[in-house]
C-alpha positions in Angstrom: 0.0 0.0 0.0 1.2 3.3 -0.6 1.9 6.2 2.2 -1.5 7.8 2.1 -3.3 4.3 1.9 -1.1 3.7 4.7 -1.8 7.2 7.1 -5.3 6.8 6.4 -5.5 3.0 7.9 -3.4 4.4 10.8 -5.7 7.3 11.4 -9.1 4.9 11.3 -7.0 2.0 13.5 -5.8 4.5 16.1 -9.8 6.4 16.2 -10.7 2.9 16.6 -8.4 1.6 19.4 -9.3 5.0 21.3 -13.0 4.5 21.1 -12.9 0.4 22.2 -10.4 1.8 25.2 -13.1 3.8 26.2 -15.4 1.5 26.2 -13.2 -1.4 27.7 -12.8 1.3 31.0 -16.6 1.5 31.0 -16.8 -2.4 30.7 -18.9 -2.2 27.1 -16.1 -3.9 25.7 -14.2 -7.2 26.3 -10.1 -7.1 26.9 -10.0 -9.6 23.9 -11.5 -6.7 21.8 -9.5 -4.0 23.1 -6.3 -5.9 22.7 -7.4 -6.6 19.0 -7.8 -3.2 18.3 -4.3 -2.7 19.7 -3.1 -5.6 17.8 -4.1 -3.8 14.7 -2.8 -0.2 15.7 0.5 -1.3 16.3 1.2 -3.4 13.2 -0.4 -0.7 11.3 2.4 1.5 13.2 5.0 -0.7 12.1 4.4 -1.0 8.7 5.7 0.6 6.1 4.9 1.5 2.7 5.6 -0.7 -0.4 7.3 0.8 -3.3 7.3 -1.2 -6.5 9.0 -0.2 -10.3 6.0 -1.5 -12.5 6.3 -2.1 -16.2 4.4 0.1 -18.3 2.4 -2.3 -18.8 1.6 -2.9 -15.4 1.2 0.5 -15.2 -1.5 0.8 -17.4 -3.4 -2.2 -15.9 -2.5 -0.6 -12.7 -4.8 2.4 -14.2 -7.6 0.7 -15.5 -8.2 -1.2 -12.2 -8.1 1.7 -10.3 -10.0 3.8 -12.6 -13.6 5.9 -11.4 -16.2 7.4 -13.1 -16.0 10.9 -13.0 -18.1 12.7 -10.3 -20.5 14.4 -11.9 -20.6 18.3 -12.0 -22.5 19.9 -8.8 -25.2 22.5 -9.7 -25.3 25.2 -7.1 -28.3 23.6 -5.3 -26.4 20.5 -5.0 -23.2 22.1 -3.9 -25.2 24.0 -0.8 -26.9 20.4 -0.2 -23.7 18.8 0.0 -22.1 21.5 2.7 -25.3 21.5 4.4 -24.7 17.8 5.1 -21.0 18.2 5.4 -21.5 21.1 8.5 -24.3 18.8 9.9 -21.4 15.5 10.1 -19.0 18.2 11.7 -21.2 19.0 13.9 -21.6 15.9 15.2 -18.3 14.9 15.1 -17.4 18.4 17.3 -19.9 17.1 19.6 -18.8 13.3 20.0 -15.0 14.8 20.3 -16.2 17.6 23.3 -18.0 14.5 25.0 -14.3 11.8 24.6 -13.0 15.0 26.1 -15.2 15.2 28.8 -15.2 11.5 29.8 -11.3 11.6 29.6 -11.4 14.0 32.8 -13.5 11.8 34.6 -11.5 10.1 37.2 -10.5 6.1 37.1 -13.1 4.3 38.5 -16.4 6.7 38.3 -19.1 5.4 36.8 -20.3 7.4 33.8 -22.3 5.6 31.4 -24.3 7.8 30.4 -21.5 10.1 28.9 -20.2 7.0 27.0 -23.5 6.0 25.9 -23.8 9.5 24.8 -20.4 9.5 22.5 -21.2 5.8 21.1 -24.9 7.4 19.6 -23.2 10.1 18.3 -20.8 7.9 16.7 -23.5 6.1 15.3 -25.1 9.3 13.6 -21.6 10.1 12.5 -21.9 6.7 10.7 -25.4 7.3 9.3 -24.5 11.1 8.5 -21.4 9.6 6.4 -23.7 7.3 4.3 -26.1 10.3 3.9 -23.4 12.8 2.4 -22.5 9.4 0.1 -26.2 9.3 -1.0 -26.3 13.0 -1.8 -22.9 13.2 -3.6 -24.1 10.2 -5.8 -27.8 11.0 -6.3 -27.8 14.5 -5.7 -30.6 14.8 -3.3 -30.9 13.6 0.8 -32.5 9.8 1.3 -36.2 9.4 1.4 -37.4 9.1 4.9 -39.5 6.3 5.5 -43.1 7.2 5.5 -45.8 4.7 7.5 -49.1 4.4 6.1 -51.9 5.5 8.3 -53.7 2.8 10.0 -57.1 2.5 10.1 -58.0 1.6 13.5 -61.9 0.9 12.1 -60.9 -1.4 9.2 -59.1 -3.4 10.9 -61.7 -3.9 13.2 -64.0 -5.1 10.1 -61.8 -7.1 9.2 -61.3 -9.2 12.5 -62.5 -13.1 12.3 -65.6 -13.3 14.8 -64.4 -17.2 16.5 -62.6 -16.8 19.7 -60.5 -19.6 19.0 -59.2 -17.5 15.4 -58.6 -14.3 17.6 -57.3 -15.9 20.1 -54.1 -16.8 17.9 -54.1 -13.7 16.6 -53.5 -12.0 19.7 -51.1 -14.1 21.0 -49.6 -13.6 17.4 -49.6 -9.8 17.7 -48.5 -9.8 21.4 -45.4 -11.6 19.9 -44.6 -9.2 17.0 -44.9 -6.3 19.9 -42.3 -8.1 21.9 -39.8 -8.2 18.6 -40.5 -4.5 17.8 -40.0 -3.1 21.3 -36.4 -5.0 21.4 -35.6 -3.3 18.0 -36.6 0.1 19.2 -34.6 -0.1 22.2 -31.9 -1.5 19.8 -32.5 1.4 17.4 -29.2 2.9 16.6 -30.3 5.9 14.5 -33.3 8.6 15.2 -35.1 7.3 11.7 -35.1 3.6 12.9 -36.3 4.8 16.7 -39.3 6.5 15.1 -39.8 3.7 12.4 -39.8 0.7 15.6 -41.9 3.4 17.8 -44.9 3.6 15.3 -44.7 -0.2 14.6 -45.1 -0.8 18.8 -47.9 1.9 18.7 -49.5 0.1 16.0 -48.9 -3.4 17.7 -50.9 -1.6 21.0 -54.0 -0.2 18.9 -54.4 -4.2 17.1 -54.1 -6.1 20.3 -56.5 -3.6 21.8 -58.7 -3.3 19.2 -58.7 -7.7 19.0 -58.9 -8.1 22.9 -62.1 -5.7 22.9 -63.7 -7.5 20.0 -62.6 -11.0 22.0 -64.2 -10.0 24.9 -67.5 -8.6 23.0 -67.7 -12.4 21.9 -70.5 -14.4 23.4 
């Protein structure tokens, strides 16, 4: 790899190592992933970059392999979409490296997991902020958010089998999928997937209400 290749898997190893240290002191890590990342850094540290005469032929393979499409040209409207999203990822990259400061004045041994949970988020939106200035570069406008259909609470209802035994399943069936989506919401990683998870719960709620009321209306 060449020297830039080289500095740039030094600078992501290193961000890394710093980052599973951090979360190794809080105990959100194991050693044998901290001493990984270590593993890495310091080889990474240690190596050094390879230098190679090619043939000219080689060189023009070399070329075609490596070759890109060229970006396309940036209309105004794009090029103020693209530093809107490019302020909004330093933003939250100011905000994740204030909070590393913060937690690195906290003395050994104090509990502070809500700090570190705090700088892992926004390393998670630094992620999903880095894939949205991707998108915009390559398609010119910001992902499509998500939309949820309305749910039609009387519909449904109409549509609900009138045996006990069939609704009966079907609760237990819905009571299940509420389970699943209330572990992915607390999972949720990103603000698009906590709102996406915290309309499918809601929606969960209003069916197995909507089924246990029609259950119980049953003679």
């Amino acid at each position: 790899m060449n020297q830039e290749t080289l500095q740039q898997q030094r600078r992501q190893a290193k961000a890394n190592l710093e980052l599973v240290g951090m979360a190794y002191k809080r105990k959100r890590a194991t050693l044998a992933e901290y001493e990984k990342a270590k593993e890495v850094y310091e080889a990474l540290k240690a190596a050094q970059p390879v230098q190679e005469r090619m043939s000219a032929k080689a060189v023009q393979e070399a070329k075609r392999e490596e070759y890109r499409p060229e970006e396309k040209q940036r209309t105004p409207v794009l090029e103020n979409l693209v530093k809107e999203v490019q302020q909004e990822l330093f933003q939250i990259d100011a905000a994740k490296r204030r909070l590393s400061n913060q937690l690195d004045a906290v003395p050994a041994g104090k509990k502070c997991k809500d700090l570190v949970d705090q700088i892992l988020k926004l390393r998670d939106d630094w992620t999903a902020k880095g894939d949205e200035l991707r998108y915009v570069i390559e398609h010119g406008k910001r992902p499509e958010v998500e939309t949820e259909s309305e749910f039609d609470q009387g519909e449904f209802i109409r549509t609900l089998p009138r045996e006990k035994l069939e609704l009966d399943r079907l609760i237990r069936n819905e009571k299940s999928n509420l389970s699943k989506h209330r572990k992915k919401l607390r999972d949720a990683s990103t603000d698009a997937k906590k709102a996406h998870y915290a309309i499918q719960v809601a929606q969960c709620e209003i069916r197995i209400s909507a089924m246990q009321t029609t259950f119980n209306a049953l003679s």
